[in-house]
Residue, then its C-alpha position, 0 to 999 in steps of 0.5 A: x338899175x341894170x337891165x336884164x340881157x335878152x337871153x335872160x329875159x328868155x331863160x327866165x320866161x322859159x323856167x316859168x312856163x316849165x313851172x306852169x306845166x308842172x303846176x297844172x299837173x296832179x303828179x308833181x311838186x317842182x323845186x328850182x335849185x338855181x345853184x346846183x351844178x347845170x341843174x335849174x329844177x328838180x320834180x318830185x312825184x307827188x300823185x297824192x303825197x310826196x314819194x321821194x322818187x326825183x328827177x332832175x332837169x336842165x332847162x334850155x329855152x329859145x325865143x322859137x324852136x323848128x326843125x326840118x326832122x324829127x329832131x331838135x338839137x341842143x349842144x351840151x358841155x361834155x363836163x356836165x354830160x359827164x356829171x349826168x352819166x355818173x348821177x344815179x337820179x334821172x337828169x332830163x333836158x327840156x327845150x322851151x319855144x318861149x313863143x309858143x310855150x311849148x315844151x319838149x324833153x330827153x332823158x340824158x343818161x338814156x340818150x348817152x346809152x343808146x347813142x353809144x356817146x359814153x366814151x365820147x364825153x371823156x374826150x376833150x380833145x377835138x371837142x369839149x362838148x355834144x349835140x344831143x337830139x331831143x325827139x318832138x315826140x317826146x312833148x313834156x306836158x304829156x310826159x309829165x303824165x306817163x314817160x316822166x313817172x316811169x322814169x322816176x319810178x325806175x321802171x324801165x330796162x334803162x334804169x335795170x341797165x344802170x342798177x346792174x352796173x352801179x351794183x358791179x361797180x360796188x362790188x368791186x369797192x367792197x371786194x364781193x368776187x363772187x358777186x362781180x364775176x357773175x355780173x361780169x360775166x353775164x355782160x361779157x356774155x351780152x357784149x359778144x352777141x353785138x358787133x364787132x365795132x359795137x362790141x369795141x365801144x361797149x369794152x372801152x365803155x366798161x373800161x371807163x366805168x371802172x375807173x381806177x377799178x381797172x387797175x389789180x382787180x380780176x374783173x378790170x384785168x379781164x376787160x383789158x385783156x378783152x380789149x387787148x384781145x379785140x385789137x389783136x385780131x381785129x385792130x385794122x377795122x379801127x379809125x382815128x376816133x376808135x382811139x380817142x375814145x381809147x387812150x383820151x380821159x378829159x385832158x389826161x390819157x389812159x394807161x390801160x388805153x395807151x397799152x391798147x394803143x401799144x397792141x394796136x402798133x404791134x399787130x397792125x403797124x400799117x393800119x396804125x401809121x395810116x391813122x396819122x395819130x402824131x398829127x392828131x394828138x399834137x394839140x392835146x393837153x398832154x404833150x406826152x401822147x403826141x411824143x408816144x405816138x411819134x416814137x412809137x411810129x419812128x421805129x414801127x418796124x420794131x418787134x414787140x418792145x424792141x422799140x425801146x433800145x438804148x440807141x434809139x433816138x428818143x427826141x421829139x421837139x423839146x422833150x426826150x426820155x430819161x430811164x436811168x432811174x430803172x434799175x433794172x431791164x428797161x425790158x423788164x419793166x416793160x414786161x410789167x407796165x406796158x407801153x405806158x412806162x415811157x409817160x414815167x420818164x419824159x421830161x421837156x429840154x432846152x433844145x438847142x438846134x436850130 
């Protein structure tokens, strides 16, 4: 008969003492759901009847669990992360000692918010996932009798955070104008009383969160020219994870992002060749990042747009830039679409030269 590998063994031990906490508390009814997506338990509250008021969880179990800090630490995928950020139920992480049975948890999406990581799990490009920290304070046989409830109940200043941006992303969808622009209004209100550099982050963030939203809507054309604002004036306080953030979702770029990236070469040349962006993105799976920035950066003392004459030398490596489709001013429609145009006409070469 085949054997179960050690790691198994534990993962199975871990689940069944998650279950006895669950079972000997009088709040909560336990699921598995063993085929879910990263999801091995869902808790119902349950104080005398079921509620429909849920949390999911991600179980990760060790033999033992120590840590010289408060903290302990589990390395996630930044795709699950993402899959947690973007799911309007609860996800927690519980860490299991399997030797001494105890239980530790983290509710995901608050770690993400609080720990400005939202941007970061678009980002594959250096990293494909996160190191999150799980308080030991936060001891999941007790939070079964306070924390969890509260966090089920949606009754916490986290779950407001996520109601308001749910409901402005909604209103979007359904085109309620007035709705959206008193939501965006009221965190662009919020946003300008942080940090320069927080201020950066929570801009990106709202970027991400409309996704293709950001694209011939008010309220996404208002968060991009906030962002292009922002690097305007203060571009030179960015460093070379700033921009990732920026341009990188997943293995694709963002056009709203490289068009930021475009103010950033403009208004402080130095400071972006200083980034040493090229050397950074050569890996990333879309060639066309590492061949922008390269141009971009060849003819850096260009004026704004002029790095798109004809004459320049629009080669690097094996891919080079075709506009002869454009019928019209290749400035003119520049004018339209930004820096992220030249994406539209790359394409790879049989280069010759040795």
């Amino acid at each position: 008969m085949p054997k179960q590998a050690k790691s198994q063994k534990i993962g199975i031990l871990g689940q069944s003492i998650v279950e006895l906490h669950i079972r000997k508390s009088s709040f909560w009814i336990a699921r598995q759901l063993n085929e879910d997506f990263g999801i091995d338990i869902e808790l119902e509250l349950a104080p005398d009847q079921v509620q429909g008021k849920f949390i999911k969880a991600q179980i990760k179990s060790h033999k033992k669990l120590s840590s010289k800090t408060d903290f302990l630490t589990e390395v996630l995928p930044k795709h699950f992360l993402r899959y947690v950020y973007e799911c309007r139920i609860p996800i927690i992480l519980i860490l299991v000692s399997t030797e001494s049975s105890e239980t530790w948890f983290v509710w995901l999406q608050k770690w993400l918010i609080d720990s400005n990581n939202v941007s970061n799990i678009y980002d594959e490009s250096q990293t494909k996932s996160l190191s999150v920290k799980v308080d030991m304070r936060n001891d999941f046989r007790n939070g079964l009798k306070r924390e969890l409830i509260q966090i089920a109940s949606w009754e916490n200043s986290t779950q407001l955070y996520i109601a308001v941006r749910d409901l402005a992303n909604l209103s979007l969808k359904l085109y309620d104008d007035k709705l959206s622009k008193m939501l965006f209004d009221y965190l662009q209100e919020l946003l300008e009383h942080t940090d320069k550099i927080e201020y950066f982050d929570s801009l990106i963030n709202k970027v991400i969160e409309q996704g293709t939203n950001v694209w011939g809507t008010p309220e996404g054309n208002k968060f991009s020219q906030l962002l292009f604002k922002f690097i305007q004036e203060y571009g030179d306080r960015l460093n070379e994870d700033h921009i990732a953030k920026l341009v990188i979702r997943g293995k694709e770029c963002s056009r709203i992002g490289i068009n930021a990236l475009g103010n950033l070469y403009d208004s402080f040349p130095k400071h972006a060749v200083s980034l040493n962006l090229p050397t950074k993105f050569k890996s990333f799976p879309d060639p066309r990042l590492h061949f922008y920035c390269t141009i971009r950066e060849r003819y850096i003392n260009s004026s704004k747009g002029k790095w798109l004459l004809e004459d320049n030398d629009f080669t690097v490596g094996d891919l080079k830039v075709d506009f002869s489709s454009i019928k019209t001013s290749i400035f003119d429609t520049w004018a339209n679409r930004g820096d992220s145009l030249i994406f539209d006409f790359v394409y790879r070469f049989q280069n010759t030269r040795n």
